[in-house]
N, C-alpha and C positions, 0 to 999 in steps of 0.2 A: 078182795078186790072184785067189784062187778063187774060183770063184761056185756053189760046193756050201753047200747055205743059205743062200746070200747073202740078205737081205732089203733090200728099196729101198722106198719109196712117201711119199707127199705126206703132213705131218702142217700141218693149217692152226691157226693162234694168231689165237683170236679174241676179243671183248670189245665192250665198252663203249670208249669215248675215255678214256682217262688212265688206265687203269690196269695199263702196263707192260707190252704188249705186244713193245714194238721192242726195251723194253731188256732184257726175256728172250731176245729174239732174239740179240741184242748177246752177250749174256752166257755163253748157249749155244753160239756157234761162237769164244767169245775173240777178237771183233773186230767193230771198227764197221762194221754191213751196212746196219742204217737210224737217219736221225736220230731225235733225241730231244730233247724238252724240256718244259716244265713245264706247255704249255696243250696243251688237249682238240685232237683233230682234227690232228696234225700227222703223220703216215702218210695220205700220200692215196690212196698207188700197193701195187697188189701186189707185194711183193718177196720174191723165192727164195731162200731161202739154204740151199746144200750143204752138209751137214754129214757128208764119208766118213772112213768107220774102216775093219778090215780086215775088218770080219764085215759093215759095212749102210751105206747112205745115206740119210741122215734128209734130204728137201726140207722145210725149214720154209718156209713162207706166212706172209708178216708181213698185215695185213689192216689198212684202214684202222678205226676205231672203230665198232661200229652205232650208230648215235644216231636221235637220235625227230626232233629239231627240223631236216629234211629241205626246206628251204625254197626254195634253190638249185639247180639243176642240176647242179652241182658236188656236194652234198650228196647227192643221189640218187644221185647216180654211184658216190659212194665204199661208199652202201650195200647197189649191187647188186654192186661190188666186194668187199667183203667177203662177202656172202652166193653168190656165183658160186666163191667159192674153196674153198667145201663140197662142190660138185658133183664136183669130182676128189681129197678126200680120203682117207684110208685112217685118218687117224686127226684128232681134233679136240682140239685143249689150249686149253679155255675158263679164262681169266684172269678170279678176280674179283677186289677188293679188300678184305682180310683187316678193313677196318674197318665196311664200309657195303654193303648191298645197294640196288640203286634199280630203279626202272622201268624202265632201258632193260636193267640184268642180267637180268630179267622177258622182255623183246624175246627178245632174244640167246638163252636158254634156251627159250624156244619154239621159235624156226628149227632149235634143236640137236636137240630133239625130234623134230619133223618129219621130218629129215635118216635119223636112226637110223643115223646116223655111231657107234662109239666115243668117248666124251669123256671123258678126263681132268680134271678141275675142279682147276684149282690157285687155293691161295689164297693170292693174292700179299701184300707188304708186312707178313707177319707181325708181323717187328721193330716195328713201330706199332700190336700188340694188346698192353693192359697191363689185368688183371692178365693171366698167361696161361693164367689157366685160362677167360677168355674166348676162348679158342681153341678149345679143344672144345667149348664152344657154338655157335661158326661152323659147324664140320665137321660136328655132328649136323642142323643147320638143312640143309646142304647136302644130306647123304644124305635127308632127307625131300623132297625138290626134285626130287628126280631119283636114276635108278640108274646113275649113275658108275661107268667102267668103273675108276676109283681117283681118290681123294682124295689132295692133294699141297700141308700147306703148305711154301709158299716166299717168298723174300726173293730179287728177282732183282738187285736193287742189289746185296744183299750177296754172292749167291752160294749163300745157302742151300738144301741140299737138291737143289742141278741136277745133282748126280753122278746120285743116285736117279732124278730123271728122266729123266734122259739113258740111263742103263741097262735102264730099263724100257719107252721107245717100242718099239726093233726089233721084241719078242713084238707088237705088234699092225699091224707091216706084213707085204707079202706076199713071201715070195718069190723074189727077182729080181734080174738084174744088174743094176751102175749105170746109170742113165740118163745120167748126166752125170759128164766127165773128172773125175777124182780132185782135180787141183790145181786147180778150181773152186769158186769161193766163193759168187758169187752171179752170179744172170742178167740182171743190170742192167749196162748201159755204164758208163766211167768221166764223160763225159756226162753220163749221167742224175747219179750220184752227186754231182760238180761243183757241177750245180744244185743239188741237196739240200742241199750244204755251203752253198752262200749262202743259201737259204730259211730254213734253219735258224739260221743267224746274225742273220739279218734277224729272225725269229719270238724270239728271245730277246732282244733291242733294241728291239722294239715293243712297245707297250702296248694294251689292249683287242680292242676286232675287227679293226684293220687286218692280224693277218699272214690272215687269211682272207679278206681280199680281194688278195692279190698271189700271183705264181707266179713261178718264173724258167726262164729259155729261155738254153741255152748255142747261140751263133752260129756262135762259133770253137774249136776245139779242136785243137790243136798240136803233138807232141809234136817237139823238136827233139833237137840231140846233148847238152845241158845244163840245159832246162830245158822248162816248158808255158807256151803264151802260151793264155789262158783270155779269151773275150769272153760274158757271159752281158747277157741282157736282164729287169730285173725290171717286170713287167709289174702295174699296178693299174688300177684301176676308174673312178679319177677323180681330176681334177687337181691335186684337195685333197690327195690322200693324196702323191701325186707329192714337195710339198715337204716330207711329215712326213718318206717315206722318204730324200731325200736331207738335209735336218736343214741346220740352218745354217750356212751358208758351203761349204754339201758335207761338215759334219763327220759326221753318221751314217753313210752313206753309206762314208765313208773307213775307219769306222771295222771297218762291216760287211765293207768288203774286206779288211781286214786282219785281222781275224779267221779269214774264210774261208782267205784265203791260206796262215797259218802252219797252219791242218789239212790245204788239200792237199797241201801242201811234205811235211808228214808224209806221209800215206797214198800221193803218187805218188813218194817217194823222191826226190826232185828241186826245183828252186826254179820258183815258178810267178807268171808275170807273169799279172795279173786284172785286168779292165779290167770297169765295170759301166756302165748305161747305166738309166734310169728312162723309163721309156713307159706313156703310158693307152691301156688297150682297152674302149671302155666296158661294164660289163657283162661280164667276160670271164667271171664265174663262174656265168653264168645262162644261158649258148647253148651247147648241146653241141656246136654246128662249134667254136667257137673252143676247147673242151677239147677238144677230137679234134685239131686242129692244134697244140695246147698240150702235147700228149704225154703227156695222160691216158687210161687204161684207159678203153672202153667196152664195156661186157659188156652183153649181152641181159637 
């Protein structure tokens, strides 16, 4: 690979909760890097993903949601998390939702401000403006907002328009050789991911605020000649929640495993024994020791 021109640098994806930031991530490297699903707040952790071609390396920053209702420990966390991942950008791809502007987009575009980062404003979920010439009403509201270094709408479900994007990052990084090996996808353990796959299972099986009150913790990790023996610990808050999670007779619980299971069989190419376990820490999302030992980011 030459490194005449080469350009490399940190583009961070930031937002508001829900609106499509992992799964532009997702969408942009053609492969699941972080989960997803349908309620706010499920990106806790900063995640990297490599994205090398033969001309650049794009590191996208997936970034937990900025949100206002900051009440928990846990909560401030994810929002100096996201806001700490601006300090090493090179460029900024602020996600908003193609239907609705609100107050926390208001937050978010302030700190962007501030930054004097470059930001791309994409505006996601197109496909759910109708008529669409409410479209160009979105995008002239935006350019009054702010001076975007470009406007981009997009459909990251569907795939629309990420060629465009995708071609247009390198002009605003700098420079440089890769920082990270070629056949590098993201900076995250299989570990960390593991975990995710069960959170993620779990957060689409619950109902209301319990998946924000649980976490999970892998024990064991295996890799044998045939298969993975997976031991993860899902950790909540209190002993009410304990039986919602494991559900009757053990049937949630079973159900969540097997879920998890057939995604990591997929993504580790092998058949994976998972074994789960339900534990109270009380309080665990309101003491920053016990999210420092829980294996969440703590940024200054």
């Amino acid at each position: 690979m030459s490194n005449q021109a080469y350009r490399c640098g940190f583009v961070a994806v930031v937002g508001r909760p829900n609106v499509g930031k992992s799964t532009l991530i997702n969408a942009l490297m053609g492969s699941k890097v972080s989960i997803v699903t349908a309620k706010p707040q499920t990106t806790r952790h900063r995640i990297l993903a490599v994205n090398t071609t033969a001309s650049a390396q794009i590191l996208f920053v997936d970034t937990p949601g900025i949100h206002r209702n900051a009440g928990k420990a846990m909560n401030r966390l994810m929002n100096r998390t996201a806001t700490s991942a601006l300090m090493d950008a090179d460029l900024v791809l602020f996600v908003i939702e193609a239907n609705r502007w609100t107050e926390e987009d208001d937050d978010v575009l302030k700190r962007l401000k501030s930054s004097g980062i470059p930001t791309i404003a994409l505006l996601n979920k197109v496909d759910s403006v109708h008529p669409r010439e409410a479209l160009l009403e979105r995008l002239s509201e935006l350019t009054e907002r702010h001076d975007f270094a470009e406007l981009i709408p997009i459909s990251a479900k569907k795939g629309d328009n990420l060629d465009v994007l995708l071609a247009g990052i390198p002009a605003f990084l700098p420079e440089s050789p890769p920082l990270f090996p070629e056949e590098m996808r993201t900076d995250r353990s299989r570990e960390f991911h593991a975990a995710e796959v069960v959170r993620e299972k779990l957060t689409m099986m619950l109902h209301q605020e319990l998946p924000y009150g649980l976490t999970v913790q892998i024990e064991r990790f295996v890799e044998e000649d045939d298969r993975f023996t997976i031991s993860a610990i899902i950790w909540v808050e209190r002993d009410s929640q304990k039986g919602i999670v494991v559900g009757k007779g053990g049937s949630r619980l079973k159900q969540v495993g097997t879920a998890a299971r057939v995604e990591l069989k997929r993504q580790l190419g092998r058949s994976v024994h998972l074994e789960l376990w339900v534990k109270v820490k009380q309080n665990w999302a309101d003491s920053e020791k016990d999210l420092h030992a829980l294996g969440f980011d703590t940024p200054e």
